[in-house]
C-alpha positions as CSV (number, residue, x, y, z in Angstrom):
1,X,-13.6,13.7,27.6
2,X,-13.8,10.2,28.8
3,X,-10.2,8.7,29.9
4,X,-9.2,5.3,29.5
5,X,-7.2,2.9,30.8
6,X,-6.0,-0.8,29.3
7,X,-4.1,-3.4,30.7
8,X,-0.5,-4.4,28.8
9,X,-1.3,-8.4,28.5
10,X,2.1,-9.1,27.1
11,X,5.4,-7.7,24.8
12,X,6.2,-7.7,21.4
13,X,9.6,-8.9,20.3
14,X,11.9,-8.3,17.4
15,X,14.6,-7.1,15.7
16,X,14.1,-3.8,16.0
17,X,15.6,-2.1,18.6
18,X,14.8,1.5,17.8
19,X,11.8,3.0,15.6
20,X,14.5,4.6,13.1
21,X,15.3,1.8,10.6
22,X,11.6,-0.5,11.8
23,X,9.6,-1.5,8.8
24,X,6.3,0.8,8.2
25,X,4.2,-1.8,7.4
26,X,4.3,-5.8,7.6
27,X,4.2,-5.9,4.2
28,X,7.5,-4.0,3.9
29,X,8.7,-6.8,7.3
30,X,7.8,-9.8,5.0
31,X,10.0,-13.2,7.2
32,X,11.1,-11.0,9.6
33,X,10.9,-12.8,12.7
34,X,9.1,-11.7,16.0
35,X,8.3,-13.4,19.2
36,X,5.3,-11.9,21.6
37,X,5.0,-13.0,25.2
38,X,2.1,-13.2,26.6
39,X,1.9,-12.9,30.5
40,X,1.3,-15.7,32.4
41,X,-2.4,-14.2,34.0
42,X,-3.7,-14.3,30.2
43,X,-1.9,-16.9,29.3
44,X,-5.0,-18.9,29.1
45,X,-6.8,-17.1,26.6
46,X,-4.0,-18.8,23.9
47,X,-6.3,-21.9,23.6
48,X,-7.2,-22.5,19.9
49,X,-5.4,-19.9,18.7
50,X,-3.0,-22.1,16.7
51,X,-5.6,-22.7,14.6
52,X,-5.2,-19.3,12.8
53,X,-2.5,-18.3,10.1
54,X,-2.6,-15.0,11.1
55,X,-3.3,-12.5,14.3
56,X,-3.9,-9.1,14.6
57,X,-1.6,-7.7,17.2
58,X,-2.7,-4.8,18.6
59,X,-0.1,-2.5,20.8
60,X,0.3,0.7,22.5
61,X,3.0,2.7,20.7
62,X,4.8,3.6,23.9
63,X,7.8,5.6,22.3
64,X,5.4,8.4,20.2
65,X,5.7,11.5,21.2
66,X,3.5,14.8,21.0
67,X,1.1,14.3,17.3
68,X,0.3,16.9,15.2
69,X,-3.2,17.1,13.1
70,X,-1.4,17.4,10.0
71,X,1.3,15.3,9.6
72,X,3.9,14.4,6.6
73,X,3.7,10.7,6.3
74,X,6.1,8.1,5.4
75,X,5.8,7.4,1.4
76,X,4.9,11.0,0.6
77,X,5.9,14.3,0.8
78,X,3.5,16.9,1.4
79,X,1.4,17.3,4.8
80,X,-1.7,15.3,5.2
81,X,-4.5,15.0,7.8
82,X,-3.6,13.1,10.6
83,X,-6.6,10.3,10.2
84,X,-5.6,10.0,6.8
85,X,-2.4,7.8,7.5
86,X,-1.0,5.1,9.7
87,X,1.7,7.8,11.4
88,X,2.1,6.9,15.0
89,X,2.1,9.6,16.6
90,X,-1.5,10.0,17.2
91,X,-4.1,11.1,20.0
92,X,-4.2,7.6,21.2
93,X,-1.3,5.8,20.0
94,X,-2.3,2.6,19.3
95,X,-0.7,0.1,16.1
96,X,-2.5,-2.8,14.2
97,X,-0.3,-4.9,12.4
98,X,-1.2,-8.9,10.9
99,X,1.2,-10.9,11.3
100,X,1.9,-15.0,10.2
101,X,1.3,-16.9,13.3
102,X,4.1,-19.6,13.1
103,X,3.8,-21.4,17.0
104,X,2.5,-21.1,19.6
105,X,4.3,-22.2,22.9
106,X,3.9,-22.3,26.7
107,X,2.9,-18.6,26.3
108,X,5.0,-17.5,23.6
109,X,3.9,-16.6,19.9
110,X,6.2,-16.7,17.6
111,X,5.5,-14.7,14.5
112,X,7.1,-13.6,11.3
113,X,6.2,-10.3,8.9
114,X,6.8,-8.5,12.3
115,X,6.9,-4.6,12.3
116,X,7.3,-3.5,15.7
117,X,9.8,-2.2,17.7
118,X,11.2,-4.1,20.2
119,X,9.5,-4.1,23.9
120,X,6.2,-3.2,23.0
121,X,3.6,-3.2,25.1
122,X,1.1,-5.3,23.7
123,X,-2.6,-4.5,24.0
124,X,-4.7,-7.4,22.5
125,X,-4.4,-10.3,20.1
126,X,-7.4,-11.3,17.6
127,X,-7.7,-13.9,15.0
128,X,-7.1,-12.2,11.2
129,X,-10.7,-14.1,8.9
130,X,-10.4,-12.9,5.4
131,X,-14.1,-13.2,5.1
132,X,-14.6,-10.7,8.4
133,X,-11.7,-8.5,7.4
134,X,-10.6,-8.6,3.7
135,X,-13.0,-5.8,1.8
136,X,-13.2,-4.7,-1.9
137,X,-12.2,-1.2,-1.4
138,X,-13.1,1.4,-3.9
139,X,-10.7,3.9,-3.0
140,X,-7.5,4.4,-0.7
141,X,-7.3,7.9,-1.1
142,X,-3.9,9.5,-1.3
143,X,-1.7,7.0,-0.7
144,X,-3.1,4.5,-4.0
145,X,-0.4,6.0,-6.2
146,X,2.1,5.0,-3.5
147,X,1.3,1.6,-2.3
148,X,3.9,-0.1,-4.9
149,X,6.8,1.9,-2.7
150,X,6.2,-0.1,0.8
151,X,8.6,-3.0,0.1
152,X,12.0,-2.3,1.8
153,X,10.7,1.4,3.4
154,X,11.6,1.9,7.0
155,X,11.4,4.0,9.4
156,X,13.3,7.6,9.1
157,X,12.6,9.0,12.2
158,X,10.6,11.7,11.7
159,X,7.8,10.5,14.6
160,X,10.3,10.0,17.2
């Protein structure tokens, strides 16, 4: 087992202050407003990114604890394999969430459609290109009967 390390290059901001009650997915976060600060040393690496309508924000999800394999997920209720859902506790506990990129200011992003608790340690930022990322898919397994149930559904606290 190879062990990896990555560098925190900045922290997400929101409203959030605790998993319990946080959003599950942006969808379910649409106008909520976030801020993430990027530090100073990568500050740099902002240039032309106002040019995008939306980022990818990728983040360490520093408050999971211990994961299980199997795992009940949030919109159902019977256990499912772990890889099959967007729980985070996980192996490596890493989130993905897009997010509207409203501004973008002396190091500071401000964003809305925000799902992440507040204080998270934020891994990397790319540019969302619906021609690179948006795919026709054919199935989304489990979880197709439940998609219409992600608007207002937060966080219950069973991953913290």
């Amino acid at each position: 087992m190879t062990l990896i390390s990555c560098r925190t290059i900045g922290i997400i901001h929101s409203p959030f202050k605790t998993p319990e009650g946080t959003p599950i997915q942006p969808t379910g976060a649409t106008d909520v407003e976030g801020s993430v600060e990027i530090f100073s040393e990568y500050a740099e690496g902002l240039d032309d990114l106002a040019g995008f309508s939306h980022i990818y924000l990728i983040y360490h999800f520093h408050l999971s604890k211990k994961f299980s394999l199997k795992v009940t997920p949030f919109l159902d209720n019977r256990q499912r394999g772990l890889f099959a859902t967007r729980a985070p506790s996980r192996p490596n506990p890493i989130g993905l969430s897009v997010v509207r990129l409203v501004g973008v200011t002396d190091g500071i992003l401000k964003v809305r459609d925000i799902d992440v608790v507040d204080g998270t340690p934020l891994l990397d930022i790319k540019p969302y290109v619906p021609e690179f990322d948006v795919r026709n898919a054919e199935r989304i397994g489990w979880i197709g009967q439940k998609t219409r149930e992600i608007k207002g559904a937060v966080d219950d606290g069973r991953f913290s």
